[in-house]
N, C-alpha and C positions, 0 to 999 in steps of 0.2 A: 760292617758290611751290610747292605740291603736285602733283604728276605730274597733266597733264590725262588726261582720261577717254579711253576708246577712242573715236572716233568713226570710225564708219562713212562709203562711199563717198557714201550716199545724205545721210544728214545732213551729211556734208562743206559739200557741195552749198549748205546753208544756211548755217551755218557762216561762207561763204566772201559772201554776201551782208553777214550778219550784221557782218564783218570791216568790211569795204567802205562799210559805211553801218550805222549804228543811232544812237537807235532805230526798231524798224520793227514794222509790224503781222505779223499772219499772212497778212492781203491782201496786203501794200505785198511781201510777200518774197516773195510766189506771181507776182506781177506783173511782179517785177525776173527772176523766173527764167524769163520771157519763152517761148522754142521752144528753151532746151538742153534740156528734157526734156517729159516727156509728164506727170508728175504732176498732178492734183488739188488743187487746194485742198485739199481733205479731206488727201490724205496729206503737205502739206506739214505743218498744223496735227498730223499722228501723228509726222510730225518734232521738231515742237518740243517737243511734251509728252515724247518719248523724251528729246529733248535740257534739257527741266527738270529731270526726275528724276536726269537724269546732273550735275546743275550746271553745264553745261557753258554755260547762256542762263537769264538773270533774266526776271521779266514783273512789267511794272508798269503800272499803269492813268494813261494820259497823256488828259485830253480825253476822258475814257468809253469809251478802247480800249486793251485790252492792248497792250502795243507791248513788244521783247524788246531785249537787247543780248546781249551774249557776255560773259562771264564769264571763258574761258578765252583765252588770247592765243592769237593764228595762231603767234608764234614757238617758243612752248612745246609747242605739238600739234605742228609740224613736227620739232622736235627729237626725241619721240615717236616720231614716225611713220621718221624717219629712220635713229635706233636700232633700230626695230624689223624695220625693212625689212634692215639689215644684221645685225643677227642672227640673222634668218630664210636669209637668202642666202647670205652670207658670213663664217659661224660667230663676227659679230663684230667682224671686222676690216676696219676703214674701207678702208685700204688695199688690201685687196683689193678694193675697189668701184673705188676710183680707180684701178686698176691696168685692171679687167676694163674703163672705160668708155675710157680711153686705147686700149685694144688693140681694142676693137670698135665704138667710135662713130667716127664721121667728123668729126673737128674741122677746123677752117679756121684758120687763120694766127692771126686775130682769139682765136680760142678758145684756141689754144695761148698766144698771150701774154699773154691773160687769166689765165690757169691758174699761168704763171711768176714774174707780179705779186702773185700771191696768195702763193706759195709761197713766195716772194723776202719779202712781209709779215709773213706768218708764222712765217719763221727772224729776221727782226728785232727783231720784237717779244719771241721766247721766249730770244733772249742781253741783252736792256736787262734791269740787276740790280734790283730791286723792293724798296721800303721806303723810309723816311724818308731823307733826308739824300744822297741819290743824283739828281744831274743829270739 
């Protein structure tokens, strides 16, 4: 798949409805976004149309109403968004993120063994030899 688009905090926002449930109108998604913000209808609908021209949301006419879905995956904008956050911060290097959140977040037991389980996964998975013919 093609690097998704940049999407902004404010189109996130729909984006993250869009995720969650589609298809949906530009009512049904002003609706779902309930009192997390103060938008308009109008600027939600200046959302979607940003987010047409980006690709990033189809529109198809269902029952005589535009109704939208997403085009681009939540897992592929986050990966995105995740590289770009560490390259911006930490020149890069994952590990420095995981380092900086170890030393300055407050983990709980839970967290920490969460984190070891993963870690303990992850050297598992990258010693099993890869290709045909291998158990």
């Amino acid at each position: 798949m093609s690097t998704p688009t940049k999407i902004p905090s404010s189109e996130w926002e729909v984006m993250e409805i869009l995720w969650a449930e589609s298809p949906l109108s530009a009512s049904e998604i002003y609706e779902r976004m309930g009192t997390v913000t103060t938008w308009g209808a109008k600027t939600v609908r200046t959302f979607l149309g940003r987010l047409l021209r980006k690709k990033a949301v189809s529109r198809r006419k269902l029952h005589g109403t535009y109704v939208f879905d997403p085009v681009v995956r939540l897992r592929d904008c986050l990966r995105q968004e995740s590289q770009s956050f560490i390259d911006r911060f930490f020149q890069g290097n994952s590990v420095s993120l995981v380092v900086h959140l170890l030393e300055e977040e407050r983990l709980n037991d839970a967290d920490v063994e969460r984190l070891q389980t993963l870690l303990k996964k992850r050297r598992s998975a990258r010693s099993r030899p890869k290709g045909k013919g291998t158990p």
